[in-house]
N, C-alpha and C positions, 0 to 999 in steps of 0.2 A: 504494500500500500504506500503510496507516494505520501510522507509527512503534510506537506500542503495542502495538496487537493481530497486523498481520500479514496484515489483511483485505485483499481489493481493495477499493479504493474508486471507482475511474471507466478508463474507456480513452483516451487521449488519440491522435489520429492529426493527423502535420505534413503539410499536404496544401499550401501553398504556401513553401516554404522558403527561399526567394528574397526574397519582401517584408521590409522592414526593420521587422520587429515579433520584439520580445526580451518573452516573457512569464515572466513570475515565480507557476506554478501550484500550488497546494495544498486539499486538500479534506478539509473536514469529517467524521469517521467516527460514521456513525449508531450504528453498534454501544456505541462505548467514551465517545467526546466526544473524544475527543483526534485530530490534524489526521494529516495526511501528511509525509512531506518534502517539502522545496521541489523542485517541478523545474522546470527551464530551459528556455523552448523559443524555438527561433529560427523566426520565420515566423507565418503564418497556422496557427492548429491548429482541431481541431474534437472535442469532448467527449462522450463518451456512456456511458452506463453498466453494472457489471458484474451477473451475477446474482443477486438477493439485494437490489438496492440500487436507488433511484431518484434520478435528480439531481433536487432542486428549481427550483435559482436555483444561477446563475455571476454573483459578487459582484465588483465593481469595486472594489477597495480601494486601487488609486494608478494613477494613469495620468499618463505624461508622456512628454514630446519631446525627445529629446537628442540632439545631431549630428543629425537627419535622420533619427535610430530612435526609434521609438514603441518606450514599454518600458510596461508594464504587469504589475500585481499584481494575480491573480484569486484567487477562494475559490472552491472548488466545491463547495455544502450536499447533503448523501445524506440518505433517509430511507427505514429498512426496509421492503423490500415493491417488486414490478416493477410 
């Protein structure tokens, strides 16, 4: 949900929750310009988009290894229209 407006913005599903990956996910809102809140996710996830919206690009904005967990900061870019 876009902090702003209130929109969806993407659906996120944790499909392996076990592997040692901590994402730090957030996505761009086509509609307003303004992002989402951050969300946490522990695991392998996988992305796809709500009605109304298309994902472009999943942006790599940090990636690193710590303890033996992959933590990662993604962007997710929308653009109106399925």
């Amino acid at each position: 949900m876009c902090s702003a407006c209130d929109k969806p913005l993407a659906n996120i599903w944790v499909v392996k929750p076990n592997l040692p990956i901590k994402s730090f996910v957030r996505a761009e809102c086509a509609y307003c310009g303004d992002h989402s809140f951050v969300l946490e996710v522990e695991g392998k996830f996988l992305s796809g988009h709500v009605e109304g919206l298309t994902m472009v690009d999943n942006v790599m904005e940090k990636f690193e290894e710590i303890d033996g967990i992959i933590q990662q900061t993604i962007l997710i870019k929308t653009i109106v229209g399925d």
